[in-house]
N, C-alpha and C positions, 0 to 999 in steps of 0.2 A: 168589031162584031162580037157581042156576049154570046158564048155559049148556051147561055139559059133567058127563059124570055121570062123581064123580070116586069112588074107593072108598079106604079105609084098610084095608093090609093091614100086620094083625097079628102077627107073629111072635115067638112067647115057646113052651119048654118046657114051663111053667107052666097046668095048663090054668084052672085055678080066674084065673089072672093073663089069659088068652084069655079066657075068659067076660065077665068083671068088665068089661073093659078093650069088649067089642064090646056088651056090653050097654047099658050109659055111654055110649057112641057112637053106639048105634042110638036109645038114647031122644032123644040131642040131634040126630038127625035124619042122619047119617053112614052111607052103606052102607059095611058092611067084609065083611074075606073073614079067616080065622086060619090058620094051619099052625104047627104045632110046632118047625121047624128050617130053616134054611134051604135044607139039601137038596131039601124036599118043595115050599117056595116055590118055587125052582129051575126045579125040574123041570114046575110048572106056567105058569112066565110067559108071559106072551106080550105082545109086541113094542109092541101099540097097550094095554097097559093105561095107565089114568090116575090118578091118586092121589098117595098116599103110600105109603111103607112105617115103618111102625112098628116096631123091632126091638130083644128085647135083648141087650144085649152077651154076656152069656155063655150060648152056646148048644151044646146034643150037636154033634160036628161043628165044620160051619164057623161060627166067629163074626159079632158083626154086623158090624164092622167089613170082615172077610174076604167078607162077605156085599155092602157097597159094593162092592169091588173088584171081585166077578163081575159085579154090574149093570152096572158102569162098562165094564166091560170085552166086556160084552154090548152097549152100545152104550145103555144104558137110563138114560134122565137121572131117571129117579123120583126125589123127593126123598125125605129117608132120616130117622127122628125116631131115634137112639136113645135107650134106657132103658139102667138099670142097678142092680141094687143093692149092686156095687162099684165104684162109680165111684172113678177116679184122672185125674190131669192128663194121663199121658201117652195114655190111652185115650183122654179127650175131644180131647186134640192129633190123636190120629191118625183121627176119626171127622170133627174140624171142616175137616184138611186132606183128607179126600176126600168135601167139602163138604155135611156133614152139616145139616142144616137146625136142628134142635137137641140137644143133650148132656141127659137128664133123671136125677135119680138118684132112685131109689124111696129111699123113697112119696113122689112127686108128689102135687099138686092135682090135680083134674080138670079146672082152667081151665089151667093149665100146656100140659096136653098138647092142649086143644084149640085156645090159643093159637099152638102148635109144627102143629099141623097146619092152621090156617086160613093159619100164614104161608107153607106147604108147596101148599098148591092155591089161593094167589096166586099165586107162582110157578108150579105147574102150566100155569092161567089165559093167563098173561102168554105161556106157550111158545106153547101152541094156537091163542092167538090169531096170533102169527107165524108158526107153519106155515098157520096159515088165509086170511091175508094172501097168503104167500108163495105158494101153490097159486094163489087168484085172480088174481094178479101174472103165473104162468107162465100161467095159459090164456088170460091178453089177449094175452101177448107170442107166442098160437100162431095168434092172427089175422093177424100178417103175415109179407108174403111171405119169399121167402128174401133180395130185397134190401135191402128194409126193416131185416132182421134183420140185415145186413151192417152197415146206417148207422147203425145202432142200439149194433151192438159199439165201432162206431169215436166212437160219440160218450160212449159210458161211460166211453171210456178220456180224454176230455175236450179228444177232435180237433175241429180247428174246422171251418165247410163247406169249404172250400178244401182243406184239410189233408185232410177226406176225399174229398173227388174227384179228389182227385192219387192215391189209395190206390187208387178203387175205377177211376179212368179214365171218370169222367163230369165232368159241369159244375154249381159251384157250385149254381147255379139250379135242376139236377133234385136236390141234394141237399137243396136247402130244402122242395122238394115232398114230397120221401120223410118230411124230417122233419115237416110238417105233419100227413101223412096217418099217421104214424107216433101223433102226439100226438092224433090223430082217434080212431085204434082204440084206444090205451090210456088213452083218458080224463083223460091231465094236461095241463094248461096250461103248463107253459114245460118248458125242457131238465132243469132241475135235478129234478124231478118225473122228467120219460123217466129220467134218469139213475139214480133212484133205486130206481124200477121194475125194472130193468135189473141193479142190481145183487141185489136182493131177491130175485128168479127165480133169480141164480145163486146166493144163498146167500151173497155176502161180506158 
C-alpha cells in the first residue's frame, strides 16, 4: 500500500493504444487518467498532481519530448516514461537529457513499462517524502522566538557560541541557553541535527 495516491497519465493520439495501455494498468492495480495530446494534458495540469506521465513521442501538436519541456518549465518535476514506435538515438538523447525516466520503443512488454513506471513513483515517493519532512522541519523551527531564530541562522552558517554573541551583542552563556532551548523545541540532540534542521526548512 503507497502512502501517496499516485496516477499514470497517459498520453497517446492512439485511442485503441489509450485504452489498452489504462486498461493493462488498471487491472495491475494503477489509477490513470488519458488525453490525446499534449495540449489537452496541458491545459488540464495542476501543480499538486502526482504520478507519472506516460507519453508518446510522436504526437498532433507538441511532441513528447516538447511536452517535458513545458512541464519542466512549469515548474513540474513529474517524471516522464516515453514510448515510441520511431524510436532513434537522438530522440532517446534528447528525452534522457531532460531526464526522462525511461526511453520504450513499441511494442514493449507490459513488465517493461510497469517496470519504468514503478521506478517513476519511487522517485515520486522519495520527493514527497522530503517535501513532507521539509514542511515538519518548517513548523518546528515556527516554535521559536525571533532570537532563537537569530542563533539558529548564525549557527547554520557554522558560528561558534562566541562568534555568535559577538554578532548578536549577548554572552556566550545566554547563547548556550538559546541553543539548548532551541534543540528542546526542534527535537534534536546535538548542533549538527539543529544544523541540519536548519538548512532543510530553507531548502538547501
Amino acid at each position: 500500500m503507497r502512502e501517496h495516491e499516485l496516477t499514470v497519465y497517459i498520453i497517446d493520439d492512439d485511442p485503441s493504444v489509450r485504452d489498452s495501455l489504462s486498461l493493462m494498468l488498471g487491472i495491475a492495480g494503477y489509477r490513470t487518467a488519458t488525453f490525446a495530446d499534449a495540449e489537452t494534458f496541458l491545459a488540464a495540469w495542476q501543480a499538486h498532481w502526482t504520478g507519472c506521465v506516460v507519453t508518446d513521442l510522436r504526437l498532433p501538436g507538441a511532441s513528447g519530448t516538447e511536452l517535458q519541456a513545458a512541464l519542466r518549465k512549469r515548474g513540474s518535476v513529474l517524471p516522464v516514461i516515453v514510448i515510441t514506435a520511431h524510436g532513434d538515438v537522438p530522440s532517446a538523447r534528447t528525452a534522457f537529457r531532460a531526464e526522462a525516466v525511461d526511453f520504450l520503443e513499441k511494442p514493449f512488454d507490459d513488465a517493461q513499462l510497469r517496470a519504468g513506471i514503478e521506478s517513476a513513483f519511487a522517485q515520486e515517493e522519495d520527493r514527497l517524502a522530503g517535501e513532507k519532512a521539509r514542511r515538519a522541519d518548517a513548523a518546528r523551527l515556527e516554535r521559536l522566538t525571533p532570537r532563537e531564530r537569530e542563533v539558529l541562522q548564525h549557527a547554520a552558517r557554522g558560528m561558534h557560541a562566541k562568534e555568535i554573541a559577538a554578532a548578536l551583542g549577548i554572552s556566550p552563556r545566554t547563547v548556550e541557553v538559546h541553543k539548548t532551548r532551541i534543540m528542546d523545541k526542534l527535537g534534536v540532540r546535538n548542533v549538527a541535527e539543529l544544523v541540519r534542521v536548519a538548512l532543510a526548512a530553507s531548502g538547501r
